[in-house]
Jmol script that loads the backbone (N, CA, C; Angstrom):
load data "model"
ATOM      1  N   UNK A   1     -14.387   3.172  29.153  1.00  0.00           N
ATOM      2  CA  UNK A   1     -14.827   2.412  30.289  1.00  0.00           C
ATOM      3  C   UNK A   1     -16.036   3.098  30.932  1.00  0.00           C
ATOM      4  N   UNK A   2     -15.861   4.224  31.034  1.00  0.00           N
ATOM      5  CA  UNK A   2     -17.240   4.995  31.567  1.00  0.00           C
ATOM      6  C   UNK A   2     -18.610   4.847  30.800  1.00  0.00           C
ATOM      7  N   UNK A   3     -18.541   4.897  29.593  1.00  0.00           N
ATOM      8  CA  UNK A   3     -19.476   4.452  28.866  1.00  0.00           C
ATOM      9  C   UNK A   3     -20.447   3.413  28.966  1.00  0.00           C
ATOM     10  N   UNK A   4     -19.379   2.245  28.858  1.00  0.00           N
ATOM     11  CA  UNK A   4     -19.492   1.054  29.184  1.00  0.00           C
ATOM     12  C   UNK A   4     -20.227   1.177  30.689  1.00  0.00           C
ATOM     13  N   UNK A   5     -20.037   1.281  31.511  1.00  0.00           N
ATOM     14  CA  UNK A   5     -20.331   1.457  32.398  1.00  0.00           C
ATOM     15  C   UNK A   5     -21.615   2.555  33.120  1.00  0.00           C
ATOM     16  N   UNK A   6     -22.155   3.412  32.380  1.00  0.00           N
ATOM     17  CA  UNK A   6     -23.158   3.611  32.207  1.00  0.00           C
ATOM     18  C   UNK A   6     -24.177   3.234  31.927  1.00  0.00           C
ATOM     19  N   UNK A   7     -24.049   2.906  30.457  1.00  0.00           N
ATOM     20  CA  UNK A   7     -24.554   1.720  29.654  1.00  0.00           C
ATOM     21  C   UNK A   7     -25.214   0.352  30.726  1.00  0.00           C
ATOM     22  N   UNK A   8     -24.491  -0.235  31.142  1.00  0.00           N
ATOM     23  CA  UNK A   8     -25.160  -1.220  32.436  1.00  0.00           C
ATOM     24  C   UNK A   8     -25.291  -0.615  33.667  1.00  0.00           C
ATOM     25  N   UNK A   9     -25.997   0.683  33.661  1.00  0.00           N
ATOM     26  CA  UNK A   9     -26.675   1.380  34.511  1.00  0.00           C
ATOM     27  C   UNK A   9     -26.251   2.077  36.170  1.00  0.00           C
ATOM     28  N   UNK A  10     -24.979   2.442  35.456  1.00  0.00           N
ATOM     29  CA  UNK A  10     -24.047   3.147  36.639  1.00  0.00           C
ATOM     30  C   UNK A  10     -24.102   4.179  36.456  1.00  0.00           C
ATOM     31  N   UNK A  11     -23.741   5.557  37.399  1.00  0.00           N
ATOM     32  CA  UNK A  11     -24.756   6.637  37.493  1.00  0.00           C
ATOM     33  C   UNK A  11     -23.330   7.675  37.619  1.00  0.00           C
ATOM     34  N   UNK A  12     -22.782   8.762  37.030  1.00  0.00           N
ATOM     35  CA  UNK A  12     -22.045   9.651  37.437  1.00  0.00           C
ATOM     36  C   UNK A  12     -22.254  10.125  38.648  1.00  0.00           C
ATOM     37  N   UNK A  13     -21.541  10.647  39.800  1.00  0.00           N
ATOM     38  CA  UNK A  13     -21.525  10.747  40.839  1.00  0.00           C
ATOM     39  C   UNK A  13     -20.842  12.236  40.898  1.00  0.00           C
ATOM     40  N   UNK A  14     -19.888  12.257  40.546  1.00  0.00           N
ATOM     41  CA  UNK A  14     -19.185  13.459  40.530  1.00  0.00           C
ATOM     42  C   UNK A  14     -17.637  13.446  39.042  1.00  0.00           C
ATOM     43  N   UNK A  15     -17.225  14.561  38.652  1.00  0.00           N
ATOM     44  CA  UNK A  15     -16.509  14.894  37.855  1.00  0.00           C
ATOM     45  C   UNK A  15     -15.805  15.831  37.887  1.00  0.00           C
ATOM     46  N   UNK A  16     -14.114  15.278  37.502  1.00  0.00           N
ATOM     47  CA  UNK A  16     -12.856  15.882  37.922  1.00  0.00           C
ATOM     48  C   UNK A  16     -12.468  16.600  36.696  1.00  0.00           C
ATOM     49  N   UNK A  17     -11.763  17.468  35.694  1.00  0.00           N
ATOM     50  CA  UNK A  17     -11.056  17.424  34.645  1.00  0.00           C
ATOM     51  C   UNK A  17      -9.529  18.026  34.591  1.00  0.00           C
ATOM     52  N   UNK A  18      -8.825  18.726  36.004  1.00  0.00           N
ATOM     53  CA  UNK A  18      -7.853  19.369  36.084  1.00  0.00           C
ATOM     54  C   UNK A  18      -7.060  18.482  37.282  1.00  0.00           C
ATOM     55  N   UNK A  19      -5.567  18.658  37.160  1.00  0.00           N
ATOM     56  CA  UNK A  19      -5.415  18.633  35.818  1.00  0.00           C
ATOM     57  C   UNK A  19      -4.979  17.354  35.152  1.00  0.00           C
ATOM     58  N   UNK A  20      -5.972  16.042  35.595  1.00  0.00           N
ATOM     59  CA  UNK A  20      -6.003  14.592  34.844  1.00  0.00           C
ATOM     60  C   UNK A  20      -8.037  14.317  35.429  1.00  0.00           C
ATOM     61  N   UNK A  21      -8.728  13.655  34.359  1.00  0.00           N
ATOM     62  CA  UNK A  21      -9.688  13.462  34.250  1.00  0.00           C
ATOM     63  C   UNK A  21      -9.837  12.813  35.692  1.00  0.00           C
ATOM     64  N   UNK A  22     -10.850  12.295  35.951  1.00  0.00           N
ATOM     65  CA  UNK A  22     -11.341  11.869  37.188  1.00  0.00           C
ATOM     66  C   UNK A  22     -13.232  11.955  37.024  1.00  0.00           C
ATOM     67  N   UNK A  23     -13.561  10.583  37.065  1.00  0.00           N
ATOM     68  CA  UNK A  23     -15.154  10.300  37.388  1.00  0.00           C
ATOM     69  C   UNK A  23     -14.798   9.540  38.585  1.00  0.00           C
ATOM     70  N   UNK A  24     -15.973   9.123  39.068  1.00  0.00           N
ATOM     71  CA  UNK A  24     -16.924   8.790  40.589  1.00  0.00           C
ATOM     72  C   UNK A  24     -18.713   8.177  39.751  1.00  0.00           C
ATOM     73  N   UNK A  25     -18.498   6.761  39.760  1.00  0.00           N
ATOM     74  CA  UNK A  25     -19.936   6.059  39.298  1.00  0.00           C
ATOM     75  C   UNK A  25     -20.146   5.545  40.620  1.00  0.00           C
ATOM     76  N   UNK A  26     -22.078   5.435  40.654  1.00  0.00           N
ATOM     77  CA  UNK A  26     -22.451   4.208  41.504  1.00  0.00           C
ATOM     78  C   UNK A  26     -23.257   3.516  41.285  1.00  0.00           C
ATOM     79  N   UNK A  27     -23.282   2.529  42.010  1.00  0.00           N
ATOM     80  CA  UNK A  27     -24.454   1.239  41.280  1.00  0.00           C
ATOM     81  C   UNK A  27     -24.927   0.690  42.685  1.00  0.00           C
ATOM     82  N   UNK A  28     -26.045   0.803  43.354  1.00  0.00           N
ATOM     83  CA  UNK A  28     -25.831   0.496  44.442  1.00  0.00           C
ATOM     84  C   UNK A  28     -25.558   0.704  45.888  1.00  0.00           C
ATOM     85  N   UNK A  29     -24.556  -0.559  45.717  1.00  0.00           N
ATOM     86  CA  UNK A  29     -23.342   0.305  47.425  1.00  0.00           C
ATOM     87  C   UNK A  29     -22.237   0.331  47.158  1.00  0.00           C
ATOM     88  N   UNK A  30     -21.582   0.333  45.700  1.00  0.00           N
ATOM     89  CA  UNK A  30     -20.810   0.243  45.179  1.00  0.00           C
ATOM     90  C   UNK A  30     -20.650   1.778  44.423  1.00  0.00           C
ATOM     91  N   UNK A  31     -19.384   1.918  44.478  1.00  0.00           N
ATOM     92  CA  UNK A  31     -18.532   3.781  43.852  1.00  0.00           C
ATOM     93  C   UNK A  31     -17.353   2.941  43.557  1.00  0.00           C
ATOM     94  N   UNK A  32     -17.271   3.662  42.332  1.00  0.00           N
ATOM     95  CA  UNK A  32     -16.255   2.998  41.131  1.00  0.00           C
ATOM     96  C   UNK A  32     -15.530   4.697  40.989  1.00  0.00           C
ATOM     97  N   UNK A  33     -14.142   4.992  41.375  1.00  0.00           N
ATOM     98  CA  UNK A  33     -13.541   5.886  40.638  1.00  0.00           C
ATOM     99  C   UNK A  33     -12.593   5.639  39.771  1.00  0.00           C
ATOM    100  N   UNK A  34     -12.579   6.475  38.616  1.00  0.00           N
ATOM    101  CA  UNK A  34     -11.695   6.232  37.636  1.00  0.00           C
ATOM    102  C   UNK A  34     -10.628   7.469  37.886  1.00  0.00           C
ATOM    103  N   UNK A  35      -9.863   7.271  37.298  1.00  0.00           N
ATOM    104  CA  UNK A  35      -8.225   8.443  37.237  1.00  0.00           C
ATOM    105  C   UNK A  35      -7.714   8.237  36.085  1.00  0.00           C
ATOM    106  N   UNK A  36      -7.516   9.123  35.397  1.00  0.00           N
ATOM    107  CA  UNK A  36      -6.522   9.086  34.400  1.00  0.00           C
ATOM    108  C   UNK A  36      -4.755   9.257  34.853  1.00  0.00           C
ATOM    109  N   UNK A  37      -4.015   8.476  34.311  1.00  0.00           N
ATOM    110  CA  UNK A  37      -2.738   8.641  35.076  1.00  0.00           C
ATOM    111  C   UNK A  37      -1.687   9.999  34.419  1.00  0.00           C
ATOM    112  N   UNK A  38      -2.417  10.429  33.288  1.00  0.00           N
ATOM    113  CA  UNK A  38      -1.876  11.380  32.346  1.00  0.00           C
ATOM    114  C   UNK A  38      -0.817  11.034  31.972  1.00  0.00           C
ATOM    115  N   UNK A  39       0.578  11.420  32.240  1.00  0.00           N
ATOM    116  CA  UNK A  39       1.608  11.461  30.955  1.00  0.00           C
ATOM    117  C   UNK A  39       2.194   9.605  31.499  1.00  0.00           C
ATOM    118  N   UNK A  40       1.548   9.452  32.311  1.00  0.00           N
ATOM    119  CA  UNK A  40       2.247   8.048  32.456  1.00  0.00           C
ATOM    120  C   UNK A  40       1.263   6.581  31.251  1.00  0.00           C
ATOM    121  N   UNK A  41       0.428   7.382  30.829  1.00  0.00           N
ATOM    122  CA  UNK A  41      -0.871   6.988  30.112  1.00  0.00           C
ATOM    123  C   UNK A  41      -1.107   5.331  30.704  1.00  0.00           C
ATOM    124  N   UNK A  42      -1.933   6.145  32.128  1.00  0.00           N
ATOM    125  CA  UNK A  42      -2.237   4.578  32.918  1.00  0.00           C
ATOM    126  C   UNK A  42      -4.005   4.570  33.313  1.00  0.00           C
ATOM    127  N   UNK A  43      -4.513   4.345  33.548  1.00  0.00           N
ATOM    128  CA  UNK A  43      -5.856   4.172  34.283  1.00  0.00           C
ATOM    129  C   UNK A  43      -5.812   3.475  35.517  1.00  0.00           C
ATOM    130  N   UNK A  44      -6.528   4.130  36.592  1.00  0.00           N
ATOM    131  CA  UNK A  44      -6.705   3.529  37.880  1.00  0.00           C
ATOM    132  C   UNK A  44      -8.149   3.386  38.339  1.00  0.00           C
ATOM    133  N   UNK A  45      -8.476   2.197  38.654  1.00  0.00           N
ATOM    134  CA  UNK A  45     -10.298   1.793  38.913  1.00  0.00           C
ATOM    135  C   UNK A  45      -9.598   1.348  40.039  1.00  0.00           C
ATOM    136  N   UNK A  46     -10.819   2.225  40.955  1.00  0.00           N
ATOM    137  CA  UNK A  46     -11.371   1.731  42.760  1.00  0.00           C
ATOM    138  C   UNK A  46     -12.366   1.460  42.868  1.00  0.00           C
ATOM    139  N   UNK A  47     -12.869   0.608  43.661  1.00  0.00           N
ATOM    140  CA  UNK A  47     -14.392  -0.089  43.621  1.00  0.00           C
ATOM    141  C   UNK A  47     -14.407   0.228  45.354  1.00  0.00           C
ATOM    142  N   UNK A  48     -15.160   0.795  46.043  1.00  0.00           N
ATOM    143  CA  UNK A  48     -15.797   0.506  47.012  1.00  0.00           C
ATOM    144  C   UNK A  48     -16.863  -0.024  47.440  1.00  0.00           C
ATOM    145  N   UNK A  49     -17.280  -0.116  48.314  1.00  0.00           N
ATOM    146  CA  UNK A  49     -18.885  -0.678  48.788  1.00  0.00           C
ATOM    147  C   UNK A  49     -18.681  -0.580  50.401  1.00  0.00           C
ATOM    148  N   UNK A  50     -19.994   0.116  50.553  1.00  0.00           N
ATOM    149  CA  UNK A  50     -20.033   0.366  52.285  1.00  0.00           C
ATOM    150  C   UNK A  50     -21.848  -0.271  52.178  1.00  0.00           C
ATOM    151  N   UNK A  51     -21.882  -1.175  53.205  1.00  0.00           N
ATOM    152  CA  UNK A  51     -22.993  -1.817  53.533  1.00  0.00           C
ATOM    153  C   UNK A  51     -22.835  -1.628  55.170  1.00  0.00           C
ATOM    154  N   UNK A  52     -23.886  -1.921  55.960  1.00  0.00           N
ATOM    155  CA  UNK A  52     -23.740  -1.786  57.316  1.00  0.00           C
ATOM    156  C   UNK A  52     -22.724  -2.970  57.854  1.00  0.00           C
ATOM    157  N   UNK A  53     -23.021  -4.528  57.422  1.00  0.00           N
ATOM    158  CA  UNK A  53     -21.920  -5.304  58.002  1.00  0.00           C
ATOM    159  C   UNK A  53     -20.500  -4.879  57.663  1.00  0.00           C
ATOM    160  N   UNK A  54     -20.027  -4.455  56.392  1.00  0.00           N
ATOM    161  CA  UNK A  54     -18.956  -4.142  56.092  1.00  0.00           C
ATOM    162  C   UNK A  54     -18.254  -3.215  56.714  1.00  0.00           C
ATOM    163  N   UNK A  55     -19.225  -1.994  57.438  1.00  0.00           N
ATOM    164  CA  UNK A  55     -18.445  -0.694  58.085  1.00  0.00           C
ATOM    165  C   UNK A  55     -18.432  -1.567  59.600  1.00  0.00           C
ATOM    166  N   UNK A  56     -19.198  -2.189  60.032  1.00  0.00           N
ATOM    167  CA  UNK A  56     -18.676  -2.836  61.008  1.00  0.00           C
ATOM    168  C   UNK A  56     -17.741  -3.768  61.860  1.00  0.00           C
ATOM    169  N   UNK A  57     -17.490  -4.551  60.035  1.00  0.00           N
ATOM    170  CA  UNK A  57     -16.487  -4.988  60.483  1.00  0.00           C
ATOM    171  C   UNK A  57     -14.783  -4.271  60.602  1.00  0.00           C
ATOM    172  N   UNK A  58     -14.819  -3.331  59.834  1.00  0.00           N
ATOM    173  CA  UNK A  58     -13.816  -2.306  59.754  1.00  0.00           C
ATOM    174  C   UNK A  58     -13.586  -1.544  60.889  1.00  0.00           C
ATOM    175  N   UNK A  59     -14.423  -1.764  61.341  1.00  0.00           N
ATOM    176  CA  UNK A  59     -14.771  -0.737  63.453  1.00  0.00           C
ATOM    177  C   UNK A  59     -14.130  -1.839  64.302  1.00  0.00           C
ATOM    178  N   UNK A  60     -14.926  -3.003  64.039  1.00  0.00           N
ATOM    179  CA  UNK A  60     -14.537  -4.036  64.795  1.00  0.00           C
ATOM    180  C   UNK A  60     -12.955  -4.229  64.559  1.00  0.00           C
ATOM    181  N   UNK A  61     -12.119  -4.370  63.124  1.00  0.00           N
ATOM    182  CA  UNK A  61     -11.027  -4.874  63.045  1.00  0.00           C
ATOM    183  C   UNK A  61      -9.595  -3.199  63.513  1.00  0.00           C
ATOM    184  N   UNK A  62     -10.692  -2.252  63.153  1.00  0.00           N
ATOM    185  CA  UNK A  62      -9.306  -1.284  63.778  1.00  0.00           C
ATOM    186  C   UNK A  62      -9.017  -0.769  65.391  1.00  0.00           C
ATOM    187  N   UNK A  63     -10.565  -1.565  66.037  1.00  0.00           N
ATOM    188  CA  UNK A  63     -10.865  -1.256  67.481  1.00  0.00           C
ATOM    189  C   UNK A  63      -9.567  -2.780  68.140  1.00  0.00           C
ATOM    190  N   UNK A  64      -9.334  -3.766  67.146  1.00  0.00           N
ATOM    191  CA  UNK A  64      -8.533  -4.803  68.067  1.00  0.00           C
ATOM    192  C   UNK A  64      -7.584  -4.498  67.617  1.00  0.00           C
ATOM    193  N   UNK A  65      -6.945  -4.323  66.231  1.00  0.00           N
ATOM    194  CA  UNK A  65      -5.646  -4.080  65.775  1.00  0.00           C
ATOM    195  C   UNK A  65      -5.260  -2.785  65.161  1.00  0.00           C
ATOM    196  N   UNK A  66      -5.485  -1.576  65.301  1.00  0.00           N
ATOM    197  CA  UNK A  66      -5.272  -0.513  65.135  1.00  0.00           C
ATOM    198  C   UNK A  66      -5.521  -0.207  63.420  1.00  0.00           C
ATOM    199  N   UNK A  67      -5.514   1.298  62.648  1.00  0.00           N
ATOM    200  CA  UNK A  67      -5.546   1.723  61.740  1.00  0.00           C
ATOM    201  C   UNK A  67      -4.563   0.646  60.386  1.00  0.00           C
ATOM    202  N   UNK A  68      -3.308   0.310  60.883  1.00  0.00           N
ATOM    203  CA  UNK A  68      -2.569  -0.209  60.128  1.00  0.00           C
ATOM    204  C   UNK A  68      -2.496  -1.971  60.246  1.00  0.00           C
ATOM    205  N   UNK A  69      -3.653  -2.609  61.068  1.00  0.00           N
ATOM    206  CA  UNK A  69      -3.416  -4.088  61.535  1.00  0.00           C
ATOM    207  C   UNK A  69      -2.365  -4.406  61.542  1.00  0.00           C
TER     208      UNK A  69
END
end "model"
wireframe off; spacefill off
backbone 0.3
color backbone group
């Protein structure tokens, strides 16, 4: 998947190897981390994206309904 994902021009960010693999890509405003789940042999992809409306609205929604809405 990282490959792949290079390949259409996503950028290593940072790199984990102990003791289960772990990359950090970005493209953007977008950070993609990967995890290896190790002996459970799983993969986990997170996609973020922080843009200015987006962190605002996250200010706005924990300033009316707290951390946990």
């Amino acid at each position: 998947m990282e490959t792949a994902l290079e390949e259409r021009g996503w950028q290593v960010m940072a790199r984990r190897g102990d003791p289960f693999p772990e990359v950090a890509l970005s493209s953007g405003s977008w950070r993609l981390e990967l995890h290896n789940g190790g002996l459970l042999n799983t993969t986990t992809l997170v996609a973020k994206r922080s843009t200015a409306p987006c962190d605002e609205a996250f200010r706005r929604a924990e300033e009316t309904q707290g951390p946990r809405g």
